[in-house]
N, C-alpha and C positions, 0 to 999 in steps of 0.2 A: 606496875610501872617499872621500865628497865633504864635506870639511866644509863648514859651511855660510857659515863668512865667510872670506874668501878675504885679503882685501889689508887695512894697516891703513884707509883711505880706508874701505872698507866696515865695518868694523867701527869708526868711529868713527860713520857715520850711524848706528848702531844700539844702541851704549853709549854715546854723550854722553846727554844728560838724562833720565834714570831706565831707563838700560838697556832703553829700547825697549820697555819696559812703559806703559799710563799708564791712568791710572784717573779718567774723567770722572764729571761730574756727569747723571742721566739727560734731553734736554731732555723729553724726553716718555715719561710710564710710564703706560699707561692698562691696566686690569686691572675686570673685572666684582666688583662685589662678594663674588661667592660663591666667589672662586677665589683662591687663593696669585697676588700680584702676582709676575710674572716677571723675574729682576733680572740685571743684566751688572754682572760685580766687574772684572774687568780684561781688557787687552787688550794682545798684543805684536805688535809686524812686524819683520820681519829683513828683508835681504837683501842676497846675495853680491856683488851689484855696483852697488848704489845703483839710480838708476833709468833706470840706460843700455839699450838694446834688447837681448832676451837675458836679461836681468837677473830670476832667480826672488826673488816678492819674496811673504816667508811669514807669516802670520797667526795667531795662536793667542790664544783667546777665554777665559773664561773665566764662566760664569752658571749658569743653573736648568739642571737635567738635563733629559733627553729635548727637549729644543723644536729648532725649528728657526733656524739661525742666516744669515745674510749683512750682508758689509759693501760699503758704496758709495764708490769715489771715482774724481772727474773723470770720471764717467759711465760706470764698471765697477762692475759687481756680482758680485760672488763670495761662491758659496755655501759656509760652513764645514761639517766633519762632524764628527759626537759621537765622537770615538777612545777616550774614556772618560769617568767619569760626569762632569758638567760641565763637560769639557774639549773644546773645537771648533778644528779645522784645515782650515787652506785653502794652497794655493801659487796665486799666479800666476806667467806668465811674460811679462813686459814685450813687447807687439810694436812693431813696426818708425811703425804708424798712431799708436801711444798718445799721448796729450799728457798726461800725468798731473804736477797741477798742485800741489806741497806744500804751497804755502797753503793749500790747501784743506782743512775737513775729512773724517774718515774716517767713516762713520756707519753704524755699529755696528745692526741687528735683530735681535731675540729675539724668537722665538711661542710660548708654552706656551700648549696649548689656544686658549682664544679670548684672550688677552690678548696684547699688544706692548710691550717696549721699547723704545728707542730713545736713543742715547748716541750722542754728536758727539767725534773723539778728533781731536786733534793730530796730524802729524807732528812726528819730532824735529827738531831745530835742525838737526842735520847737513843732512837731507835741503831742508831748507829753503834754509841754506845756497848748496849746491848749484845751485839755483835760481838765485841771486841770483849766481853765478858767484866765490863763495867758495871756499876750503878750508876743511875739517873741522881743528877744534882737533886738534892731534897728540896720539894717547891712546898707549897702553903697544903696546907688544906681545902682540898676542895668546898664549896656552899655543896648542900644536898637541898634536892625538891624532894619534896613530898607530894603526896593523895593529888597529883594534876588531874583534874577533872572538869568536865562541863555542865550546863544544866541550862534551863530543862533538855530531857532528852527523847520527850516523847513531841508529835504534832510539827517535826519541822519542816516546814512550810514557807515559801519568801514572804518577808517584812518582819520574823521572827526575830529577836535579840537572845542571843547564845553569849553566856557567861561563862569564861575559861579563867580557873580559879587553881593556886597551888600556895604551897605553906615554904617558905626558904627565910635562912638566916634576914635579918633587915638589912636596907642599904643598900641591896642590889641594884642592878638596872635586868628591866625584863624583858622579854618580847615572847610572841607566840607564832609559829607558821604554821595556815590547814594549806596541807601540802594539794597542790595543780589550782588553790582557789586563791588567797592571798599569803603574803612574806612579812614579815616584820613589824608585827601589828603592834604596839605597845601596851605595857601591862603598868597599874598604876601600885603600890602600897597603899591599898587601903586601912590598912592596920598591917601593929610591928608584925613583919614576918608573913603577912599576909597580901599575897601578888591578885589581880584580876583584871582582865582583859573584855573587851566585848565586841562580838560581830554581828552584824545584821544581816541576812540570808539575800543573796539577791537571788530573783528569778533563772539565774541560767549557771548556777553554782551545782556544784556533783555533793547533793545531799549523803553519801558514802562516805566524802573526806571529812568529814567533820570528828570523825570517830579517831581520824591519825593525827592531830596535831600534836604539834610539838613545841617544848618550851625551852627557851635560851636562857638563861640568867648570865651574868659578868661579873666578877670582880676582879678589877682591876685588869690585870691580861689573863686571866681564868675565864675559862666558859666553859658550862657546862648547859647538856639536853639533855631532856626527861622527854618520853612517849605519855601520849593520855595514859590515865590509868584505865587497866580491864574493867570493864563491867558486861557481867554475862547474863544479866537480866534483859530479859527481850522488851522494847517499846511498846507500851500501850498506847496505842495508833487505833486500835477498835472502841465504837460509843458503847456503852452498857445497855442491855434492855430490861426492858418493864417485862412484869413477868407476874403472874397470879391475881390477877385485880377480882376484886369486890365491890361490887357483885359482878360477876361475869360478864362479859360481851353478849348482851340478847336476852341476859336476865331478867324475869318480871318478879319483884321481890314486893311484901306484904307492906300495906302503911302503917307500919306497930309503931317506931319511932324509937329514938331516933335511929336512923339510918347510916350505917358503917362504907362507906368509902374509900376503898385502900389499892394501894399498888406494891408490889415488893420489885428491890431493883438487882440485877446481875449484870457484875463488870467482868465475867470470862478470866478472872485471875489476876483484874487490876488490883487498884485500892479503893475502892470502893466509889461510893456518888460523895460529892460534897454536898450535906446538908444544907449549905447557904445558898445552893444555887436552888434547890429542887423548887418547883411552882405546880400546886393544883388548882384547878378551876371545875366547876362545875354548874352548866347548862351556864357558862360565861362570868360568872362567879366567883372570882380570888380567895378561896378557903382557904389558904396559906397558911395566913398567920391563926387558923382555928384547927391546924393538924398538927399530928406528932410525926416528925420527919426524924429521921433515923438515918446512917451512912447505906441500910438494906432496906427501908420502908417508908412510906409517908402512910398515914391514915386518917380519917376525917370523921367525925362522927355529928350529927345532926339533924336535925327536920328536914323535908325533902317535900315538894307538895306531890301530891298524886301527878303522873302522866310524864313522859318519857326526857329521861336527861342524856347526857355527853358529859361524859369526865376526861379531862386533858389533863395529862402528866408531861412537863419538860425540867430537864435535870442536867447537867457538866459531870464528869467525875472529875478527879483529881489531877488527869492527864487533860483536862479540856475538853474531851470530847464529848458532845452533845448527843441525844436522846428527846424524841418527844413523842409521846402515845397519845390516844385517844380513843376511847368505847362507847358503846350506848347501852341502856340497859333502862327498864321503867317501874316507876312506883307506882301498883294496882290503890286502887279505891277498895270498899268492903267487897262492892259489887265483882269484883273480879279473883276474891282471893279462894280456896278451894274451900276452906273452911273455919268458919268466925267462930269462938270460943263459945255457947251456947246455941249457935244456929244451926241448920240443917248441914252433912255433907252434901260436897256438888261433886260432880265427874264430866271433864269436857275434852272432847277427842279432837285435834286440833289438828293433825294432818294422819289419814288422806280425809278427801272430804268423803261425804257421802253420797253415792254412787260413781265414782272416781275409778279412773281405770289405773289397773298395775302391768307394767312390764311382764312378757310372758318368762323373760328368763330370769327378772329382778326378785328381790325380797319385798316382800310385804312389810312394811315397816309403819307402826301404829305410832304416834306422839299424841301425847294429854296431860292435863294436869288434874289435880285433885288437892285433898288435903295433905301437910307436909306430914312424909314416913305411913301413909295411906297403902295398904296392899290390893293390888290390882289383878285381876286376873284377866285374862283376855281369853274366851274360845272362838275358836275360826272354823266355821264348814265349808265346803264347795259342793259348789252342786253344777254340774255337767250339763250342757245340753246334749237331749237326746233327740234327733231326728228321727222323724216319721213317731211317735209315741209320746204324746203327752205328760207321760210320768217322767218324775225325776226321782235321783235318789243323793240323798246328801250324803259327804262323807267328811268325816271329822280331820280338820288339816293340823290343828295346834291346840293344846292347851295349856296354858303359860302362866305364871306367878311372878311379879316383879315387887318393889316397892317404890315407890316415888320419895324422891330427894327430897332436903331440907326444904323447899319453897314449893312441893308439890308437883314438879317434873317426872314424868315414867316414859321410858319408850319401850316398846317391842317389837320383833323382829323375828319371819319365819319364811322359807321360801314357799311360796302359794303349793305348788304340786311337780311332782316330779316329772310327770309327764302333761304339761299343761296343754290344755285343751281351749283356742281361742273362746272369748264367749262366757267360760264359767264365771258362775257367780259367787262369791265370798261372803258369806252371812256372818258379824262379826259382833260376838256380845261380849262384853265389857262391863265388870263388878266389882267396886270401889268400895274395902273395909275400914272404919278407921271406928276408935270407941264406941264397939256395940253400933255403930249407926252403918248402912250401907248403899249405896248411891250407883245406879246402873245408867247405861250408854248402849244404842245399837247403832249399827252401821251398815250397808253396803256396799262392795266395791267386784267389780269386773275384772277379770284379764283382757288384754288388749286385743282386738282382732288382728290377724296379721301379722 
């Protein structure tokens, strides 16, 4: 936060005689007959360091709407801008060349349409002063703002309520302007020492100015402005997502019981999810309140019946922003699972089918399940056709070892032949080890004609 009068010295060239405001008489107002004569009501200048090099020294106007403004002195011209209706701002910053002379006057232009005003304004005493190698009359002590700040700062959106909050001596009077949106909002003591103000976002407001307001305090014929304070943490504007769930998306997992259901969550470098919003359901089912939520997890643990569920995850983080997932995944019966604790191993080849054709330029890619951490091997022959000759001769395309996953998942993957030959045949044997016991699968499949 920069306020804008720094040392009493500066804020005396700026509150000694009439608070840096001053209100001329116009020398010249020329205006066409057919047109609203164009008028300047007042005019203020601040600045943080009088008119030493460096020194930002600020401007604010006050006339006819829409027109164009600039003021002149010691041979600077600075143009002002309309930041709201009738109200015009300008900063200069003092350089090192400038000779700016405070006897001199300030003089004030306004153009509306074809007409001009024109007003010659004063510096204060102080500044004048200075000149003449005096001191400024000793004024009070400035009030100082503090931490001016807003909140929240993430989600703004119209119908939003935006809280503008700063810490100044008690007893003040406040205001706040978001400069080009609204002017002179007022700010109440809500506790000693403690100012806040509130806007509501309308739909056609420049979501940008929110970030420059600015705050007035008064005492007495004192005023002082504060800029929001820097915050260089970027807005959490993004929702978090779901991420790692349990069981997977298309998972067929064992009826052993009970059964784990979990999500983990990622906010990109927010603050995490609020645990009080998170909701899980399952196959329509409100487990909520039978899970462990966490700011990075929800998890559910339970009975499940046999055959296929939907788990819904919806969650807020701390910025508001919403998330909501949903998976499938199914719980086998005995009948489906690859291997029961005293029963036989199974082995089931689940894609391709068999005699199924394969892409002549694709991979061969085998999917099955078996028992969980089961070793599979797969070998693959081809065998050609031969025109005009009955005989064929096999030729060995792959021989491969994988293991199958925790729930008994394997896949394999080979490219059929290098130089594939429409027509061939792919003879595909498959042998499932799991303690001592072992469990075979054949198959056939084709290369595509054509």
């Amino acid at each position: 936060m920069k306020a804008r009068l720094r040392s009493t010295v500066a804020a005396a060239m700026v509150l000694l005689p009439a608070a840096a405001t001053f209100v001329a008489t116009p020398n010249v107002a020329v205006a066409a007959p057919r047109y609203a004569a164009p008028e300047i009501i007042t005019m203020q200048v601040n600045s943080d360091e009088g008119l030493s090099r460096g020194a930002d020294l600020s401007f604010a106007l006050e006339g006819t709407p829409r027109s164009k403004v600039s003021v002149t002195f010691s041979r600077i011209t600075l143009t002002l801008k309309e930041t709201s209706a009738g109200m015009y701002r300008g900063t200069y910053t003092v350089r090192a060349k400038d000779r700016i002379d405070p006897t001199q006057p300030i003089v004030a232009r306004l153009t509306s349409g074809r007409s001009t005003a024109t007003s010659n304004f004063t510096w204060p005493s102080s500044f004048q002063a200075l000149s003449m190698g005096n001191a400024p009359t000793p004024v009070a002590a400035l009030p100082r703002v503090e931490n001016f700040r807003m909140w929240p700062r993430e989600r703004l959106e119209p119908g939003r309520e935006l809280h503008y909050i700063f810490t100044a001596p008690p007893g003040l009077s406040a205001t706040f302007e978001i400069p080009g949106v609204a002017t002179a909002i007022p700010m109440r003591e809500v506790a000693p020492g403690r100012y806040e103000g509130t806007y509501t976002i309308r739909q056609r407001d420049n979501i940008a100015a929110f970030d420059t307001a600015v705050a007035t305090v008064r005492s007495g014929t004192q005023t002082v402005t504060a800029r929001l304070s820097a915050n260089t943490a970027p807005r959490d504007n993004q929702p978090p997502q779901v991420v790692g769930m349990t069981p997977r998306p298309g998972d067929v997992i064992s009826l052993s019981g009970p059964e784990r259901v979990s999500a983990q969550f990622d906010d990109n470098g927010g603050r995490g999810v609020d645990p009080a919003t998170v909701r899980l359901t399952i196959s329509g089912r409100d487990v909520t309140s039978e899970s462990r939520i966490t700011p990075n997890e929800v998890t559910f643990r339970g009975d499940l019946p046999p055959g296929r569920h939907t788990a819904e995850v919806t969650a807020r983080d701390f910025a508001g922003n919403a998330v909501s997932k949903s998976w499938n995944f199914e719980v086998a019966g005995r009948d489906r699972v690859g291997a029961v604790p005293g029963g036989p191993l199974t082995l089931a080849v689940t894609s391709p089918a068999h005699n199924a054709q394969v892409d002549a330029n694709g991979n061969l890619v085998i999917q099955g399940r078996t028992a969980p951490f089961a070793r599979v091997t797969a070998r693959v022959e081809a065998v050609a056709p031969v025109f005009g000759n009955r005989l064929s001769v096999a030729q060995p395309v792959m021989t491969e070892t994988v293991q199958a996953d925790r729930e008994g998942f394997f896949t394999l993957s080979t490219r059929p032949s290098a130089l594939p030959i429409p027509g061939t045949r792919f003879e595909v044997s498959l042998t499932a080890t799991h303690n001592a016991q072992t469990a075979e699968q054949r198959l056939t499949v084709y290369q595509r004609q054509g």
